[in-house]
C-alpha positions as CSV (number, residue, x, y, z in Angstrom):
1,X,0.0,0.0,0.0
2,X,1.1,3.9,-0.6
3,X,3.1,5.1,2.4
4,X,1.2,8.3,2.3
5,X,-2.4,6.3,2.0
6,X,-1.3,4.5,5.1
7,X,-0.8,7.3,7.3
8,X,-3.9,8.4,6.0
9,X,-5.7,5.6,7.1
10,X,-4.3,5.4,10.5
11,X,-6.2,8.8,10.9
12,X,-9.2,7.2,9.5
13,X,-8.8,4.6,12.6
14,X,-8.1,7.1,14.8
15,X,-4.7,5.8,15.4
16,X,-3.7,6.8,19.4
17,X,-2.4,10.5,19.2
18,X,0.5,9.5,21.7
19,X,1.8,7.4,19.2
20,X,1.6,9.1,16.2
21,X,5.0,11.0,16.8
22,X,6.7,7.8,17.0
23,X,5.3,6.0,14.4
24,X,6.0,9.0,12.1
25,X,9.5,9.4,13.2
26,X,10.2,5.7,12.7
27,X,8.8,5.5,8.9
28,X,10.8,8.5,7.9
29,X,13.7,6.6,9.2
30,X,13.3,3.7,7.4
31,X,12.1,5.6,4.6
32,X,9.4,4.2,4.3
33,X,7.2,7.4,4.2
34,X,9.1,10.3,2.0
35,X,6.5,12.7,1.8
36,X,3.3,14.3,2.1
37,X,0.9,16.1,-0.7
38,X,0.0,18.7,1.4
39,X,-3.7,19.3,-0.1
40,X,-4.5,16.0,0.3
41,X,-3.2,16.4,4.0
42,X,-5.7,19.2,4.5
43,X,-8.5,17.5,2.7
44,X,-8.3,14.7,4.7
45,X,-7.8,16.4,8.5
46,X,-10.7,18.5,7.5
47,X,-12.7,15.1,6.7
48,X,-12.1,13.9,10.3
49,X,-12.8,16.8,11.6
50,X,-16.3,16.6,10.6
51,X,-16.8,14.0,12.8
52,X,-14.2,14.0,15.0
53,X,-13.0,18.0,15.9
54,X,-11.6,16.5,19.0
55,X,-9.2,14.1,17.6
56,X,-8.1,16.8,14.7
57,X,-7.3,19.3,17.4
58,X,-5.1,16.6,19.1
59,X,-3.3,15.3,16.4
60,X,-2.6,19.2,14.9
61,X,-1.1,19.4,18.2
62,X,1.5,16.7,17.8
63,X,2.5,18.0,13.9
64,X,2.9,21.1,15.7
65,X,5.0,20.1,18.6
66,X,7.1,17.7,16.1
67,X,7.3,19.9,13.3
68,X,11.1,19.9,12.6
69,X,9.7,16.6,10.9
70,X,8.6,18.3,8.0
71,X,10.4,20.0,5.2
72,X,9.2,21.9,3.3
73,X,11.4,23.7,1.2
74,X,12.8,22.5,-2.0
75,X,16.1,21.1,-1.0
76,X,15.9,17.7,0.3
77,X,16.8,17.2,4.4
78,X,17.7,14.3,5.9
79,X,15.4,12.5,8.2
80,X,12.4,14.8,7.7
81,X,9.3,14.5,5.3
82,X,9.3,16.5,2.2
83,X,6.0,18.4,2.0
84,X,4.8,18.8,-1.9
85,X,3.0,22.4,-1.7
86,X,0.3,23.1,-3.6
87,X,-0.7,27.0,-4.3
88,X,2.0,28.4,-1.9
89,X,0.1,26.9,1.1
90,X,2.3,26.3,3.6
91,X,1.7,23.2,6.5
92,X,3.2,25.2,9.1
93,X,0.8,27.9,8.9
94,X,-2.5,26.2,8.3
95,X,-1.4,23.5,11.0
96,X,-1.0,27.2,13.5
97,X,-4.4,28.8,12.4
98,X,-6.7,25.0,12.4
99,X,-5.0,24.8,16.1
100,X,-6.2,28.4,17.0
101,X,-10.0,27.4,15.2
102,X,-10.4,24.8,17.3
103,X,-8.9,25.3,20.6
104,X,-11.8,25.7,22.4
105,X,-12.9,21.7,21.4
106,X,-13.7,20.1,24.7
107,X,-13.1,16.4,25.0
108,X,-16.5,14.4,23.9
109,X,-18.3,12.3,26.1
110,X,-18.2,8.5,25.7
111,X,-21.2,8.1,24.1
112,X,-20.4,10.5,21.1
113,X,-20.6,9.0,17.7
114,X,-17.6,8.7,15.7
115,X,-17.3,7.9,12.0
116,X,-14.4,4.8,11.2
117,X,-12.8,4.3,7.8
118,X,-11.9,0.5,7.4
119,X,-9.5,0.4,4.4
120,X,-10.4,-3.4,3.0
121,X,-8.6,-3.2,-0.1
122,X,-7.6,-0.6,-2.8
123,X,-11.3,-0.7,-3.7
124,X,-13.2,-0.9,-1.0
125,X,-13.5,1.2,1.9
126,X,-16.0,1.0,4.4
127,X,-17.7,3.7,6.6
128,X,-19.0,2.8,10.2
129,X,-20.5,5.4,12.4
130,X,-19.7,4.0,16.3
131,X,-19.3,4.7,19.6
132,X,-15.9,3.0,20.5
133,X,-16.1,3.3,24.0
134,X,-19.4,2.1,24.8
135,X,-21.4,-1.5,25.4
136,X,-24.8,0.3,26.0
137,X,-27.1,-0.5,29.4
138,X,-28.9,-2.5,27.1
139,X,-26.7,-5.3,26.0
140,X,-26.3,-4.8,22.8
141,X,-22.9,-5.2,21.2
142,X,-23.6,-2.9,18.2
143,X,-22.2,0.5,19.0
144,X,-18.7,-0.7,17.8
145,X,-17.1,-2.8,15.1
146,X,-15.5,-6.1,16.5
147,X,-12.2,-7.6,15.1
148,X,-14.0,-10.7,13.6
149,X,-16.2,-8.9,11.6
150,X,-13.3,-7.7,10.2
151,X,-11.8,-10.8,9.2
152,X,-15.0,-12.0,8.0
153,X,-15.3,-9.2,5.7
154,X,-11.8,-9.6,4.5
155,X,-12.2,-13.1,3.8
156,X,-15.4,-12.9,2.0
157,X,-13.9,-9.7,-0.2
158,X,-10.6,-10.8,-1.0
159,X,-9.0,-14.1,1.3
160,X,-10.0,-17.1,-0.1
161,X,-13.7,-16.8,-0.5
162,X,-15.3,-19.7,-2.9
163,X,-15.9,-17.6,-6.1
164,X,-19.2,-20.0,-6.7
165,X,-20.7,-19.9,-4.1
166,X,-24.3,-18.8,-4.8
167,X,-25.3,-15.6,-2.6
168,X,-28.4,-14.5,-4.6
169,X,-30.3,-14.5,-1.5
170,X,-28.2,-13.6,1.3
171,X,-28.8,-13.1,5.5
172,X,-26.3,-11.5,8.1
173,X,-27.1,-12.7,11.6
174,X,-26.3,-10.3,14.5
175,X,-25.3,-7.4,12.0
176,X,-23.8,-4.9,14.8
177,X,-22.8,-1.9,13.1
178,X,-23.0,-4.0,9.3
179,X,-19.5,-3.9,8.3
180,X,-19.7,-7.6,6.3
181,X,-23.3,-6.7,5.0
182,X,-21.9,-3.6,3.7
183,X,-18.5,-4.8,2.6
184,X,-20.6,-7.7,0.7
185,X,-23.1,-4.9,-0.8
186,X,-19.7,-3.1,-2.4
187,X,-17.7,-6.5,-3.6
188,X,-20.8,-8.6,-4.9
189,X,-23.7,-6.0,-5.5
190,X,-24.4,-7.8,-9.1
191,X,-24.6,-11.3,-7.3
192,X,-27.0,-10.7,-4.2
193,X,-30.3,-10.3,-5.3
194,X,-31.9,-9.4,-1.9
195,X,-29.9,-8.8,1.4
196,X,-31.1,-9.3,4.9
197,X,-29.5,-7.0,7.7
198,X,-30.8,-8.5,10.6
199,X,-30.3,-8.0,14.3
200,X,-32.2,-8.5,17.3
201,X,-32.3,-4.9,18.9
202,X,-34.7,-2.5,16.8
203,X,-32.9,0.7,18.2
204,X,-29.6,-0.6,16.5
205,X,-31.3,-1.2,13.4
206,X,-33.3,2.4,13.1
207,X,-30.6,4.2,14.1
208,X,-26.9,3.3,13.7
209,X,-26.8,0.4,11.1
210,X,-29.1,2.2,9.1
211,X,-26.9,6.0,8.9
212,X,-24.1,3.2,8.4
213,X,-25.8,1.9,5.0
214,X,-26.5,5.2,4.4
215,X,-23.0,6.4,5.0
216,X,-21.8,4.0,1.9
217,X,-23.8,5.2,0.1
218,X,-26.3,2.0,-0.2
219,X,-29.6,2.3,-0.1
220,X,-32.1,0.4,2.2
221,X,-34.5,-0.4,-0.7
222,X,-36.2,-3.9,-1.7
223,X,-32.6,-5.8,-2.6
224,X,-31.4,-4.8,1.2
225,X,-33.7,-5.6,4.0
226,X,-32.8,-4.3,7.6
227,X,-34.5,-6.6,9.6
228,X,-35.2,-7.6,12.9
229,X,-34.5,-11.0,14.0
230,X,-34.9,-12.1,17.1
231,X,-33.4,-15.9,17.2
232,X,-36.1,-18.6,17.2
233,X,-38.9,-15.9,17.6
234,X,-38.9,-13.9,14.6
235,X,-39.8,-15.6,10.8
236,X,-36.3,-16.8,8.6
237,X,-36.8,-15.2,5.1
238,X,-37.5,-18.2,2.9
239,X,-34.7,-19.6,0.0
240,X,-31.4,-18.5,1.7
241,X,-28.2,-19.0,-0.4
242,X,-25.8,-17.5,2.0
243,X,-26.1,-16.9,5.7
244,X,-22.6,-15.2,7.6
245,X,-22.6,-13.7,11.0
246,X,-19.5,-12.6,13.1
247,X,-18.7,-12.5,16.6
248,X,-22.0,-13.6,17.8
249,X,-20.2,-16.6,20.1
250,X,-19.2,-14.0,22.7
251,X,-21.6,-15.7,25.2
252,X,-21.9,-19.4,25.7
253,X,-25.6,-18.6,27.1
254,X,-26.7,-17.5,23.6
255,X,-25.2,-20.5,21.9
256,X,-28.1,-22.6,21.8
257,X,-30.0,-20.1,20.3
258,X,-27.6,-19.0,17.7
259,X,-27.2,-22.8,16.7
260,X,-30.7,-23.5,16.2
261,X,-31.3,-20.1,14.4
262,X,-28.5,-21.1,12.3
263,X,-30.5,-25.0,11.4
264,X,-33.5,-22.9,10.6
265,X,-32.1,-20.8,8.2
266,X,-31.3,-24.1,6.2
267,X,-34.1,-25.6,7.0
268,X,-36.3,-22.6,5.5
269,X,-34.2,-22.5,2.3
270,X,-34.1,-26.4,1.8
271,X,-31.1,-25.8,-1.0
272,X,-28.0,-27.9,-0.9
273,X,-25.7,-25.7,-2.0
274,X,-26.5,-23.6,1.1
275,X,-23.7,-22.6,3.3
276,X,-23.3,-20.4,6.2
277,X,-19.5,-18.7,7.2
278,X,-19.5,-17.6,10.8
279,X,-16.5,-15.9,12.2
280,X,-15.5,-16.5,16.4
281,X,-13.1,-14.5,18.0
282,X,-11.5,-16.9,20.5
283,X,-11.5,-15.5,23.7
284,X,-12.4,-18.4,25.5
285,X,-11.7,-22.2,24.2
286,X,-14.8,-23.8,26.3
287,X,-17.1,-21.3,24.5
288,X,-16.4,-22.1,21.2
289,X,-16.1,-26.1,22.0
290,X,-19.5,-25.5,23.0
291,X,-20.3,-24.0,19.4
292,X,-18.5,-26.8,18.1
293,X,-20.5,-29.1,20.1
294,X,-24.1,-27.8,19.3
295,X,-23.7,-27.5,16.1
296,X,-22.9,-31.0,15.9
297,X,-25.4,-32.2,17.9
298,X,-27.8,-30.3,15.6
299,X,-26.7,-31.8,12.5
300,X,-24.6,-29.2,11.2
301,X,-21.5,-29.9,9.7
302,X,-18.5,-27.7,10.8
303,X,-15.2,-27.3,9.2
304,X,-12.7,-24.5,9.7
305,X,-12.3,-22.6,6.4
306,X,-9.9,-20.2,7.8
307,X,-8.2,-19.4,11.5
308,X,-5.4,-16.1,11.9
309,X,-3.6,-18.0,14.7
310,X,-2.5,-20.9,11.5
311,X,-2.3,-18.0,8.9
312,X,0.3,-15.3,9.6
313,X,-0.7,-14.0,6.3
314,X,-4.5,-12.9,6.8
315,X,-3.8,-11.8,10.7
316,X,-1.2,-9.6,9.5
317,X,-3.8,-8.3,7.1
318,X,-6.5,-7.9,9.9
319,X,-4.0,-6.3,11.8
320,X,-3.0,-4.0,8.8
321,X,-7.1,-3.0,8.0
322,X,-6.6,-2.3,12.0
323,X,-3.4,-1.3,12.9
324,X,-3.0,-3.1,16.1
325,X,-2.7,-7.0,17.2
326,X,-5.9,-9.0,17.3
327,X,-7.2,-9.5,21.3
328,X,-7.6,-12.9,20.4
329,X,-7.4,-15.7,17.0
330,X,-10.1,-15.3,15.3
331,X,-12.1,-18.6,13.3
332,X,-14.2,-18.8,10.1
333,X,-16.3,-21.8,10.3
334,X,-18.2,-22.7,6.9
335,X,-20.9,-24.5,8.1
336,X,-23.2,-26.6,6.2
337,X,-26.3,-29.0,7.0
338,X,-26.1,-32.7,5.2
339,X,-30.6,-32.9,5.3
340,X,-30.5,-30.6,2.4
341,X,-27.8,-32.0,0.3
C-alpha cells in the first residue's frame, strides 16, 4: 500500500495521538514514508474533523510540537518529510491557524458517535459510524465494530472466498454496526439479489446500522432488507443462499439459540448448496467447543475454512485493516447441513 495512503488511514482509525509522533519518526527513518501532498493532507484532516474536531485538534497538536519533521522547502533534508505544496500553502501555517480554530474543542463524552474508515482493499472502503467506548445498558454489542467482523469481511472480499458460491439471496445474523453486509453490498452488489441486515435490537437497526448503510452510500431499498430477527422468535426469510454472521459466540448462554437459528435458516431454504460462514473470536476455548459441540449435535456440519492463529498472512492483514494486534485468533467456520444436500 502507498506510504502516504497509510498514514492516512491510521487517521481514519483514529490511530492513538500518543503514538503518532513515533510511528511518524520511525517510517521516515526507514524511509518508508518520504513525503506528504499537502492538499491531500488538508483534505483529509478536515474530513475527520467533521466527525471528530476533537481528535483533529489533538493530532494538529502533535505535527505542531514535532514539526522539525517536516520540510518543506525544495532542497531535500535528511530525516524529515518533504512536504509537496500546492498553491503556496504552507503546513506550518494552516497547522497554527486550524489549532487556533479549534482550541476551544472540549473532550467528547463517551457516548459521542464517531465515524471509522476500514480500508479493506484498494477498492473498497467501508464507513462505520460508532461509539468506540461504549457497550450500552442494554446489552447490545452494536455500538462498535469487533475484530471478527473484520476478518470475516476480509475473507469474503478478498482471502480465499469460494468464487461460486451462490449468494443471490443472502442473510447476516447479528449485523452490529454491518460492516460484512456492507462490505458484501460493495464487492458482490451484481450477485446478491436481496440482502437481509438483521439484528435482534430494533434501536440498532433504526438508528446506527441504518446512517451506516446510508453512509456507503447503499440504499435500504427492496434488494437490502434491515430486519429484525430475534433468534427462534422472529420468521427466517424463505430460500437462503448464504447466511454469515461474526462475533455472535461471545456468550456461551446465547449458543443454543444462535445454533438453532442457524438450522433454521437451512431448513427454510431447503437448498444444498447452502452454506453459512460464521466468524468467532477466541477468547475463550470452552465457548467455542460449546459452538463446536451444538452445532454438531444439531446436524450441522463444521469445518474450519480459515483461522489467523495458522495464517500469519490474513492476521497480519487484519492487523493492517486495524493497525493493532488482534485481542484474540479469530475462526471462520463454513458451516453446512447434510438434510439438504
Amino acid at each position: 500500500m502507498d506510504s502516504e495512503l497509510a498514514f492516512y488511514d491510521r487517521l481514519y482509525q483514529r490511530f492513538p495521538v500518543n503514538q503518532l509522533a513515533g510511528y511518524l519518526k520511525e517510517t521516515i527513518s526507514r524511509k518508508e514514508l518520504i513525503s506528504l501532498h499537502i492538499s491531500k493532507f488538508i483534505e483529509v484532516l478536515c474530513d475527520i474533523e467533521g466527525t471528530n474536531n476533537f481528535y483533529t485538534k489533538n493530532v494538529i497538536k502533535v505535527l505542531i510540537d514535532n514539526i522539525g519533521l517536516f520540510n518543506e522547502t525544495v532542497e531535500p533534508q535528511d530525516n524529515t518529510l518533504q512536504i509537496i505544496a500546492n498553491n503556496d500553502i504552507y503546513l506550518s501555517d494552516w497547522l497554527y491557524e486550524k489549532y487556533i480554530e479549534l482550541l476551544d474543542i472540549q473532550q467528547p463524552t463517551p457516548t459521542t458517535k464517531d465515524v471509522i474508515q476500514y480500508r479493506i482493499n484498494n477498492q473498497i472502503k467501508i464507513k462505520i459510524e460508532e461509539s468506540p467506548y461504549l457497550i450500552s445498558a442494554a446489552g447490545t454489542t452494536g455500538f462498535r465494530t469487533w475484530e471478527a467482523a473484520v476478518y470475516l469481511t476480509k475473507y469474503l472480499i478478498d482471502l480465499g472466498f469460494p468464487p461460486e458460491t451462490v449468494m443471490e439471496n443472502t442473510l447476516e445474523l447479528g449485523s452490529g454496526t454491518g460492516m460484512v453486509s456492507i462490505g458484501l453490498v460493495k464487492k458482490y452488489k451484481d450477485q446478491i439479489t436481496t440482502l437481509y441486515i438483521t439484528d435482534g435490537d430494533s434501536q440498532l437497526l433504526e438508528g446506527q446500522l441504518s446512517r451506516n448503510v446510508m453512509l456507503n452510500g447503499i440504499d435500504s431499498s427492496d434488494s437490502v432488507k434491515l430486519q429484525k430477527l430475534r433468534w427462534n422468535e422472529d420468521h427466517i426469510p424463505d430460500n437462503l443462499d448464504l447466511i454469515v454472521a461474526a462475533d455472535v459466540t461471545y456468550d456461551s448462554s446465547v449458543i443454543p439459540s444462535l445454533c438453532h437459528c442457524i438450522l433454521d435458516c437451512f431448513k427454510s431454504s431447503n437448498k444444498c448448496s447452502t452454506v453459512c460462514y460464521l466468524a468467532a473470536t477466541r477468547r475463550n476455548q470452552e465457548t467455542i467447543a460449546v459452538f463446536e459441540q451444538h452445532c454438531s449435535d444439531l446436524g450441522l456440519t463444521v469445518k474450519l475454512a480459515a483461522c489467523t492463529d495458522s495464517d500469519v498472512n490474513s492476521c497480519k492483514i487484519v492487523e493492517d485493516i486495524l493497525f493493532k494486534p488482534l485481542i484474540a485468533p479469530i475462526n471462520i467456520y463454513k458451516i453446512t447441513y447434510s438434510a439438504n444436500i
